[in-house]
N, C-alpha and C positions, 0 to 999 in steps of 0.2 A: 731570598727567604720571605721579605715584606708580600712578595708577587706570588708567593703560591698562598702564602696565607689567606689573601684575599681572595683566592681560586675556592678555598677551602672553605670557607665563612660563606661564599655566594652558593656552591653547589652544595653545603651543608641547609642553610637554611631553602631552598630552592626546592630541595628533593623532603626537607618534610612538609612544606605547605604543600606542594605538591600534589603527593603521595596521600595526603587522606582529605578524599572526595567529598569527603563530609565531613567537615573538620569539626569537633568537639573540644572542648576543654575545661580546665575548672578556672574561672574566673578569679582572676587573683595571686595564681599563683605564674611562676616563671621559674627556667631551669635556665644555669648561667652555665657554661662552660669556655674557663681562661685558656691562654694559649700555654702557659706553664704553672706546675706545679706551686711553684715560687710566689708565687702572685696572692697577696691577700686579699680578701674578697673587702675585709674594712678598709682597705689605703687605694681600692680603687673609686676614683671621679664620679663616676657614672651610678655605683651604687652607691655610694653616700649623698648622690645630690635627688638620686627616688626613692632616698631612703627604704632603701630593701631591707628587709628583715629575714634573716638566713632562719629555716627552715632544719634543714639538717644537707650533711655532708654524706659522701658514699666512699667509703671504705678503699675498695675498687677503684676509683674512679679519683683520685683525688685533686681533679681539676675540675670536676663539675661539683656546682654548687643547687641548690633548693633554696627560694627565697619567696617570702609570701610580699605583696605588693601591698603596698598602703589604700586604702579603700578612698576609692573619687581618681584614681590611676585607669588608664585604660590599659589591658593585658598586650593588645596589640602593639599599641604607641610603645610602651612599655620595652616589647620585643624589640622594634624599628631601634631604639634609642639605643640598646644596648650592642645590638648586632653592628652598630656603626663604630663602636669603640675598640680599636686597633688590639687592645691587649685582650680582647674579647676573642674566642672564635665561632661559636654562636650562643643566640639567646633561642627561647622558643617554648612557649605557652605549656602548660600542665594536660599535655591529651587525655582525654579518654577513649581509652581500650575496652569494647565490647567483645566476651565471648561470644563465636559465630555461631549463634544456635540458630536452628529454624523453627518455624511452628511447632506444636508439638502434639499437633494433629495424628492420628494415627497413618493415613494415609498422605502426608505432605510429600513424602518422597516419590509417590505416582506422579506427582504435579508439576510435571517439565516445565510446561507453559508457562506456570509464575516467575522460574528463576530464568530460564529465555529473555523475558520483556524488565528483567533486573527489578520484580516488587519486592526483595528482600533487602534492597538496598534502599526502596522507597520508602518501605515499612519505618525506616529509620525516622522519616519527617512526619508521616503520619500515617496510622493504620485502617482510619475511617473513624467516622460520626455519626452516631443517632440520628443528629438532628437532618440530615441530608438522605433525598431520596432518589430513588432510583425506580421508575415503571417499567414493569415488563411486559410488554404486552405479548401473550405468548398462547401458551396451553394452561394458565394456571401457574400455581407453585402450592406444591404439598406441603401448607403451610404450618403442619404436626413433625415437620423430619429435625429430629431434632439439631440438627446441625446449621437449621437454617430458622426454627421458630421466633430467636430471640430478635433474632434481625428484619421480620415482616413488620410490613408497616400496620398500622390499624386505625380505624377511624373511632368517632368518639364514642360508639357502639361494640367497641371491642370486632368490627366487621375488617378482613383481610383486605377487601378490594370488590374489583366488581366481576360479574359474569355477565358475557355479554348475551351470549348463547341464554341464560335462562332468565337473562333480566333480574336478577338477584346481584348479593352480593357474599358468595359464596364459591369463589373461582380454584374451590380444588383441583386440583391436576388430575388427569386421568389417562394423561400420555406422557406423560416423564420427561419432555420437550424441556418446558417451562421450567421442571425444577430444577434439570442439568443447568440449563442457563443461568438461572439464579445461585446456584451454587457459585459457579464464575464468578458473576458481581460480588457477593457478599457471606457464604460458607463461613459463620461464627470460627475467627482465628484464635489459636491456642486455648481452645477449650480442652484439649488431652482427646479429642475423638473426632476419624473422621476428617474433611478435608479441611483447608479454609481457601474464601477468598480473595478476588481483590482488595476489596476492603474488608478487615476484619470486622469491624461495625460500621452500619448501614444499616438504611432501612430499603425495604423492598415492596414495594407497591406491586401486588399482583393482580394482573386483567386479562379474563382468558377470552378469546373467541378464537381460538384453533380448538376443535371436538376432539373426541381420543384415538378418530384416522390422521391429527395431525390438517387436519382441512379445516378453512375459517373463510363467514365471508367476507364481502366488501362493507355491506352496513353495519357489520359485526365489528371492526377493525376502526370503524371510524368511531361506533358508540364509545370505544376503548380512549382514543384520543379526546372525545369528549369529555368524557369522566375526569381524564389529567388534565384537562384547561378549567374544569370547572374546581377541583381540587387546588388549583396552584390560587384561582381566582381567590378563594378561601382563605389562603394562606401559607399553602402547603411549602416546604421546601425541595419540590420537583425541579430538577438536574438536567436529566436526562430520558427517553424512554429508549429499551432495549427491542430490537425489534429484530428476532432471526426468523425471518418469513418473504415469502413475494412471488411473483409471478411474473410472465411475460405480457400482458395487457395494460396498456396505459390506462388509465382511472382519473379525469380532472377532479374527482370528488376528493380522494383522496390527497391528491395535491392540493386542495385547497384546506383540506384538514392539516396536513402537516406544515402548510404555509402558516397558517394559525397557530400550529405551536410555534414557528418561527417567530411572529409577533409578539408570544411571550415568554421569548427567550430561552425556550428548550429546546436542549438538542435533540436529533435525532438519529442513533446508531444504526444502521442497518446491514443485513448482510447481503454481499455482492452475487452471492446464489453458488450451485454447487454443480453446474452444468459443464464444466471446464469452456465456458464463453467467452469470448469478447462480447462486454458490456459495451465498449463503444459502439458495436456493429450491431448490438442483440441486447438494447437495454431490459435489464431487469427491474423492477418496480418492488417495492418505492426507494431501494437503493439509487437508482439513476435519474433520481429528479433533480433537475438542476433549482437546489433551494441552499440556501449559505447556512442553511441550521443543519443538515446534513452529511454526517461521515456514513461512506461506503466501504463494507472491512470484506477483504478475501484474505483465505487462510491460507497458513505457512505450516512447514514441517519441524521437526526437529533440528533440521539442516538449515533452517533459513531458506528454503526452497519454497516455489509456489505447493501446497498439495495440488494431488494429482486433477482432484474434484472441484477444485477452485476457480468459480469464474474471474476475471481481469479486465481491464482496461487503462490505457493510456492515458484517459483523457474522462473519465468517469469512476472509476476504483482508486478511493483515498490511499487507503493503508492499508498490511497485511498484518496478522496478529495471531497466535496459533490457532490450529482448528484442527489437526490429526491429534487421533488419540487422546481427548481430553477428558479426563478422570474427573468427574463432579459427584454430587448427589443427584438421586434419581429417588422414585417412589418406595414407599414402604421401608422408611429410614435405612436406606441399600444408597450403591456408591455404585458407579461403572462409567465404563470409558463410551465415548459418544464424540464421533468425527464431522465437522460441516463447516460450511459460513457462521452457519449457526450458536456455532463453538464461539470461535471467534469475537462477532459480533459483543457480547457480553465482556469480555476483555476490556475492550475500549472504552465501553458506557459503565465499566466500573474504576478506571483512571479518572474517566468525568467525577466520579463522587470522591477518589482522594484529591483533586484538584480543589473540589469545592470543601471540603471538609478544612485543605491544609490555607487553602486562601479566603474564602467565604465568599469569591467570584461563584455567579448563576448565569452568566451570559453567554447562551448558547455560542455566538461566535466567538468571543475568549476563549472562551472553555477550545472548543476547534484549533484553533490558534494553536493554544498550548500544546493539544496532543501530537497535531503534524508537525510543528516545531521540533518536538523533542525528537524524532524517531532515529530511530538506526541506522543509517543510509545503507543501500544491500546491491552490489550489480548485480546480480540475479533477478532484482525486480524492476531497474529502468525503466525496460519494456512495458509494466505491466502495471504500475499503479501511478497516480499524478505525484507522491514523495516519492516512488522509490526506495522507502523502507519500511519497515516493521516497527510495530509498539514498542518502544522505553520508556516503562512508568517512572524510573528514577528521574531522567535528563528532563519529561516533561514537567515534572513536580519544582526540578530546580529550573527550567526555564519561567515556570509559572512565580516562582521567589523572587529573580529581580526584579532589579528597581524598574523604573520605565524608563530612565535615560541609558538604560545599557541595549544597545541596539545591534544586532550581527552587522558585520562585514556584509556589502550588498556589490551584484555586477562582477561576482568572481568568476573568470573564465581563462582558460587555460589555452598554450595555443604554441603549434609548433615553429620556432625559430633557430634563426642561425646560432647552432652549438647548442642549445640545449631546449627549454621549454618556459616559455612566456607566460608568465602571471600578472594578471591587474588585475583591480580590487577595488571599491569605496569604501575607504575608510569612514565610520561614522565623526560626527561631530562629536567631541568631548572622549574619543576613544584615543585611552596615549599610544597605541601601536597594535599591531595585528603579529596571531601568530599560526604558521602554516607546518602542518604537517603534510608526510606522504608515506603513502605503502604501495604494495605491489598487487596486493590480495583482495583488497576493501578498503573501505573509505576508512580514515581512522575516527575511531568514534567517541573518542576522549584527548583533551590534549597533549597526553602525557604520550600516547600512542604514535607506535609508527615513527619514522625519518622526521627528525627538525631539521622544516627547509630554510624557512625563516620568520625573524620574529623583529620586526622594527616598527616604525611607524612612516615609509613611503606608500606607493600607492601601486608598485609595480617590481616585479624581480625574476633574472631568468635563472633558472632550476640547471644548471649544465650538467650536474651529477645524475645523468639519466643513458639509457642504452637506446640505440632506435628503435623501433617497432614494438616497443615492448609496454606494456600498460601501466599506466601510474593513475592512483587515486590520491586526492588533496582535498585535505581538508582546511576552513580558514575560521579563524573565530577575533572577536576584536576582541580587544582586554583596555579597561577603565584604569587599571592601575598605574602606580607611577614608579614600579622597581618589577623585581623577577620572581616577588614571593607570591604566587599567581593564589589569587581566592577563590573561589568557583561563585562567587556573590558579585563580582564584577567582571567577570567574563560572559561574553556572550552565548549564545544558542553559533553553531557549528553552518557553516554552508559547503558546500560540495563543488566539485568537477572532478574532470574524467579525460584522459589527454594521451595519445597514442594508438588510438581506438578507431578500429573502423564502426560503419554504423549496425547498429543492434540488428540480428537478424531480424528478419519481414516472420508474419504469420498470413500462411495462406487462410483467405476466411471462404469464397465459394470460386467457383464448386464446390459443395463442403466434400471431404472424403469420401467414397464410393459412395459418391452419388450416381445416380442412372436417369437414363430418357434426356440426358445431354444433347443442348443445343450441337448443331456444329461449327455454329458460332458461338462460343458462350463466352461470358464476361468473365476475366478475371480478375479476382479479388483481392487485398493484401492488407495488411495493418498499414498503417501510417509508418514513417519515417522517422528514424529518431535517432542521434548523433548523441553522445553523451560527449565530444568536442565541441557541440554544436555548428559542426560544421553546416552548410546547405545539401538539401538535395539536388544533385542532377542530372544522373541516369538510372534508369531500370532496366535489368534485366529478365527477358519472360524465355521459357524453356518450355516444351511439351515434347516430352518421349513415349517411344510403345512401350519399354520395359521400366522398371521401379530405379534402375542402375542407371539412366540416361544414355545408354551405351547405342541408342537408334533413335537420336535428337530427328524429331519432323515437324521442328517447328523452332526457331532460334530468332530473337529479336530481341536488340537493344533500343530503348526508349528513351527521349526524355525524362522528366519527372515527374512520377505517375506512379499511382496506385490501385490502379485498374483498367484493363486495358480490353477492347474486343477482339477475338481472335478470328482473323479476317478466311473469307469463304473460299474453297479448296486446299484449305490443309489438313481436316477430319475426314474420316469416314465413318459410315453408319456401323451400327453395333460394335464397337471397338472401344479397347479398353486403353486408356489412358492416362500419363502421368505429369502432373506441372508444378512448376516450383517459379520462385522468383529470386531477385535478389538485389539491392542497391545500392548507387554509387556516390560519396559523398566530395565536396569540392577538391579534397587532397587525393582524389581520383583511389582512394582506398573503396575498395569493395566489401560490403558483408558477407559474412554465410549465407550461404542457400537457406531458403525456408525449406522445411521437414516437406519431404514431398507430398502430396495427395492425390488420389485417381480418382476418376472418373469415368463412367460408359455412353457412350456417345445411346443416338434413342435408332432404332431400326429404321429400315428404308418403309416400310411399311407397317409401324405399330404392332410388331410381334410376326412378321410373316407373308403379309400381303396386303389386305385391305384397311384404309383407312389414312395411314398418314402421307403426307409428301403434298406433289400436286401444289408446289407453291406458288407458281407462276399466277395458275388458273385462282387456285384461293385467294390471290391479291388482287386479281381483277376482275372476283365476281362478291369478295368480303368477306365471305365465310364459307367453310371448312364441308359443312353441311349444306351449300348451294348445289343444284341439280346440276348443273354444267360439271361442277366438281366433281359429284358423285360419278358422275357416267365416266368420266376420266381417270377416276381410280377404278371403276370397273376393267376398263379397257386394260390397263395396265395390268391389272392383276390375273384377267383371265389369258392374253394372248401376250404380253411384253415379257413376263415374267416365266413363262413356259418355256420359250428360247433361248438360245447362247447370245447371240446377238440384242435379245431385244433388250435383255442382264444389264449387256454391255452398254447399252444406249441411257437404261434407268442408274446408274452409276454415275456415268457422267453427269446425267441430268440434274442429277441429286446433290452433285458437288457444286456446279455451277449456278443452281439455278435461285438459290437463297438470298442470293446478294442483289442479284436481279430484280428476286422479290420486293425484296424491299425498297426496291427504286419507283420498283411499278405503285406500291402503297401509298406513296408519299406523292403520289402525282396524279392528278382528275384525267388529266389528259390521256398518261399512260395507260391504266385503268380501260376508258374508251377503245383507244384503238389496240389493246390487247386483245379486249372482250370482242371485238368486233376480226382479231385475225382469227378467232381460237372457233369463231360459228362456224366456218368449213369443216375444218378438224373435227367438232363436234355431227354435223350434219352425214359425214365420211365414219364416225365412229355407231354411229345411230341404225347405219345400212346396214354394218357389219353384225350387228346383233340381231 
C-alpha cells in the first residue's frame, strides 16, 4: 500500500508540472490533497509548521484541501515540502486556466501559418512591443491599411520611412509585396478586424526600392540598408530587416552592406528564392551569403512539406517557415492570400521582434541562435535545410528565457549495436540527468512526447526495444533539476538523431531535366551526401537508360564516393534521348533511393543535320572549331560521308570514339604537331576532290 502511494504521489505531481508548458499560477496559494478522508488538515506536521491557512474545503472532494501560504514562503518550496509528507498524496500550486480564445481578428482563422509555427502559445509570454523594430525593406507598406497603421514606425516628422526609388520619404506601396509581408511581421492583434500578426505590436519601419513590377535595383537596396544603419546609429531600436527579394548575381557591394549591418548587430532575414533550387549548387543572393548575421528561410506547406516553389540547400538554407497560401494584408485596406519565400521570410524577422520584445536581447547572432535553436526538427527536411526544421515561435521564446547555465545535451548520436541501438551523449556540467525520447514518425518535439527511452544521468544507453530496419527518431534534452517535477525553465533546448536509416535520397542537379545539345560525355551531378546516422559515405551508384523505367540500362557503374562523375566516351549516341539517376552507399552497406530520374538529349552528329559540329580530332589540333583545315573537313563529310551507307557507318563510329581522343590530343603540344601534320595529306586528298 506504502509502494503504490508513492507510485501515486510521483506520477501525480509529475503529470501536472508536466502537462502545462507554460506553467502559471497565483502565487500563494497551494491545493493539499491527503491520502484519507480522516486526516485533519490542523494535526498535520507539515502544515502547522508553514503555517498554512485553509482557504476553503470542496464538498466533493473531501480530502483536498485550499490553503493560502503565508507571505515570504515560496509556492514551489512550499509544494516540494509538502509532496514529501507520506500522509500527503500530492501538493500543487493554484494554476491558472486560460479560456482558448484566439485573436479575434476577423480573418485569424485564414491564418494557418501562425498556429503551425505555435505563436498562440507564444502570445502567452509576449505578444510584441512598440518599442522594438522591425525594417522591411521591400515594395513599401500601405502605411493607411488600417490593420497595420498603428504599428508603422515614424520618425520625428510624423515620416513612415524612406523611398529609395524617389529619394523621399514617402515609401507607399504600390505592389502589395511589401504590405503582405508586413502584415506577417506585425498585422495590429485583436483589434476585432482583419488579420494579426506575428507580433501584435511592433513597429514597422518601411523602405521601398522594389517599383510596382516588383523590380528594384542594386543602389536602391543598398541606399535601404543605409537608412537602417544610420537610424539604429540614432538610436533607433532596429532588430531585424525583412528582406523577401534577390537574384542570382553575386554583388560584393551588397555584401559589404549587409556585412555592416552585421557589425551592428542586426539581423538579416532573407528568402531562399522560389525557383525550386538548390542554393548550394545555385546560390541565391543575398540569402546565400555566408555572413553569421544572416538567416536563409524556404517555405513549407501546410503539411510540413517543402512547397513546391521553394528553393533548398543543405549547406546554405537555414530554416523553413510557411510560405503556401499565406493570408495577410494587401493594398486598399483588402486582405488575400500570397505564396513565396517571400511569405515566409517575414515569419522569422517577426520571432526576431517577440525575442526582442520578451528578452530586450538586439544581438543579431543571439537573436539567430535563438530562432535555429528553437525549431521543430522535420525528416522531410534533412536534406534540405542546415536545422532540418521549421519555425517554433513558442520553443524559441522559451529557449531565449533560460538561464545561461542550462545548456542542451551535446555529441548525441545514435548507432547500431548488438540487440538494439546505441546512444551516447555529453552530458552538460551542472545538468543532474538527461532525458530521451523516441518515435517512429518524427523527432519528438516536446518532452512529454513520443516513447520514454530514458532519463538518468550516464552518458550512454542501448535502446533494445526497437525492430530492425525500421526507423526511429530521438530526441535528447538535459534537465538542471533535482527530482521528476520537470519545469520547462530548467530544461534545455532538444538535440536530435536518426538511427535505422539508410542515407537521404541524392538530388540530381545537371544535366538539369530535359536538357538538350548534351555532351556525350557529360558530367554528372548530384547533391551531397547525407546520413542522418551519420554513417560515412562510400559508394555511388550511376545509371543511364534509354527509357524513364530503366528497363534498357546502357550505362551501369558503381563508384567510390563521389558526387559527380564523367560519363566516359562510347557509351552515348548522338541525338538520343536519355535517362540518369544516382544513388548512395552508406558504411552499413545500406543503400538510399534512387534520385527522381532526369533526361537528357544528347547534341547531333552534326549541329541539327549536317554541317558544323563534330570534327573533334581535327578541332584539337588545329584549336578552334572555325579553323580552315576544320572547315574543309566538315565540308568533306557532309557533302560525300554523309550521302552513303558506309560513309554513316564510318561517321558513327567516328563520333563515338573520337571525343576522348580529343581530348588527349588538347592536352598535349606534341600530339597537337604531329596530328596536324598526319591530317595535311588527308587534307591535300580532300582539296583535289572538290
Amino acid at each position: 500500500m506504502r509502494l503504490y502511494r508513492w507510485f501515486l504521489i510521483f506520477f501525480s505531481a509529475f503529470s501536472l508540472f508536466a502537462a502545462n508548458r507554460d506553467v502559471q499560477y497565483i502565487e500563494g496559494d497551494v491545493l493539499v490533497k491527503f491520502i484519507s478522508p480522516e486526516i485533519k488538515p490542523e494535526t498535520n506536521p507539515k502544515v502547522r509548521s508553514l503555517n498554512l491557512i485553509p482557504a476553503k474545503r470542496f464538498r466533493s472532494f473531501p480530502s483536498l484541501h485550499y490553503f493560502k501560504i503565508p507571505s515570504g514562503l515560496d509556492t514551489k518550496k512550499v509544494v516540494e515540502e509538502l509532496s514529501s509528507d507520506p500522509d500527503i498524496l500530492y501538493a500543487e500550486p493554484n494554476y491558472i486556466y486560460k479560456a482558448l480564445i484566439e485573436p479575434d481578428d476577423t480573418y485569424y482563422g485564414n491564418q494557418w501559418g501562425l498556429t503551425k509555427i505555435s505563436a498562440p502559445s507564444g502570445w502567452d509570454k509576449t505578444a510584441g512591443s512598440s518599442e522594438v523594430i522591425i525594417a522591411v525593406i521591400d515594395s513599401g507598406i500601405d502605411y493607411n491599411h488600417p490593420d497595420l497603421s498603428d504599428n508603422v514606425w515614424t520618425d520625428s516628422e510624423n515620416n513612415p520611412g524612406y523611398n529609395a526609388i524617389k529619394n523621399n520619404s514617402n515609401p507607399m506601396d504600390d505592389n502589395s509585396h511589401g504590405t503582405h509581408c508586413s502584415g506577417i511581421i506585425g498585422a495590429i492583434g485583436n483589434n476585432g478586424i482583419g488579420v494579426c500578426g506575428v507580433n501584435w505590436t511592433i513597429k514597422i519601419m518601411a523602405l521601398k526600392f522594389l517599383d510596382a513590377t516588383g523590380n528594384g535595383t542594386l543602389a536602391d537596396a543598398i541606399e535601404c540598408i543605409d537608412y537602417v544603419i544610420r537610424r539604429k546609429d540614432e538610436g533607433e531600436k532596429i532588430v531585424a530587416t525583412s528582406n523577401s527579394w534577390g537574384g542570382y548575381v553575386y554583388s560584393s557591394s551588397l555584401y559589404d552592406a549587409i556585412a555592416r549591418l552585421a557589425e551592428k548587430g542586426i539581423l538579416f532575414v532573407a528568402a531562399a528564392g522560389n525557383s525550386s533550387r538548390n542554393n548550394d549548387v545555385t546560390p541565391l543572393y543575398p540569402a546565400s551569403y555566408n555572413l553569421h548575421n544572416i538567416i536563409s528561410v524556404a517555405g513549407s506547406d501546410q503539411n510540413d512539406n517543402r512547397s513546391y516553389f521553394s528553393n533548398y540547400g543543405r549547406t546554405t538554407v537555414h530554416i523553413a517557415a510557411p510560405g503556401s497560401s499565406i493570408y495577410s494584408t494587401i493594398l486598399s485596406e483588402g486582405y488575400g492570400y500570397k505564396s513565396g519565400t517571400s511569405m515566409a521570410t517575414p515569419f522569422v524577422a517577426g520571432v526576431a521582434g517577440l525575442l526582442t520584445s520578451l528578452t530586450d536581447e538586439t544581438n543579431a547572432e543571439t537573436l539567430k541562435y535563438w530562432i535555429l535553436s528553437g525549431i521543430t526538427r522535420l525528416p522531410q527536411w534533412t536534406n534540405l535545410s542546415i536545422t532540418g526544421g521549421r519555425l517554433n515561435v513558442y520553443e524559441s521564446l522559451r529557449v531565449a528565457s533560460l538561464p545561461d547555465y542550462i545548456m542542451p545535451a551535446r555529441n548525441f548520436k545514435v548507432e547500431k549495436a548488438p540487440g538494439g541501438i546505441q546512444l551516447t551523449w555529453d552530458i552538460p556540467e551542472g545538468a543532474n540527468y538527461v532525458i530521451i525520447r523516441r518515435a517512429e514518425e518524427t523527432f519528438p518535439s516536446h518532452w512529454e512526447e513520443g516513447v520514454l527511452v530514458y532519463t538518468g544521468g550516464d552518458t550512454s544507453y542501448i535502446d533494445e526495444d526497437i525492430e530492425e530496419g525500421k526507423p526511429y527518431y530521438y530526441t535528447i534534452w538535459a534537465y538542471y533539476g533535482m527530482d521528476q517535477q520537470i519545469e520547462e525553465d530548467r530544461i534545455s533546448s532538444a538535440c536530435y538523431a536518426y538511427t535505422n536509416s539508410p542515407p537521404m535520397r541524392p538530388e540530381c542537379i545537371s544535366p538539369a531535366d530535359e536538357s538538350e545539345g548534351v555532351s556525350l560525355t557529360p558530367l554528372l551531378k548530384a547533391t551531397g551526401f547525407v546520413d542522418p546516422d551519420n554513417d560515412y559515405h562510400i559508394a555511388s551508384h550511376w545509371q543511364i537508360a534509354s527509357d524513364g523505367n530503366f528497363s534498357n540500362i546502357v550505362w551501369n557503374s558503381i563508384t567510390s564516393a563521389t558526387t559527380e562523375i564523367t560519363v566516359p566516351s562510347g557509351v552515348l549516341s548522338y541525338s538520343t534521348k536519355y535517362y540518369w539517376r544516382v544513388r548512395y552507399q552508406d558504411e552499413n552497406d545500406e543503400w538510399s533511393d534512387w534520385s527522381i530520374a532526369w533526361s537528357f538529349t544528347t547534341k547531333g552528329s552534326s549541329s541539327g543535320g549536317g554541317g558544323g559540329g563534330g570534327c573533334f580530332i581535327a578541332t584539337a589540333a588545329f584549336g578552334t572549331p572555325i579553323a580552315e583545315e576544320v572547315i574543309k573537313l566538315k565540308d568533306f563529310r557532309d557533302k560525300y560521308l554523309m550521302k552513303s551507307r558506309a560513309g554513316r557507318t564510318f561517321v558513327r563510329w567516328y563520333y563515338r570514339h573520337s571525343p576522348k581522343i580529343a581530348e588527349y590530343i588538347r592536352q598535349r603540344k606534341w600530339a597537337k604537331i604531329l596530328v596536324r601534320a598526319s591530317l595535311r595529306p588527308i587534307l591535300w586528298i580532300v582539296s583535289k576532290i572538290d
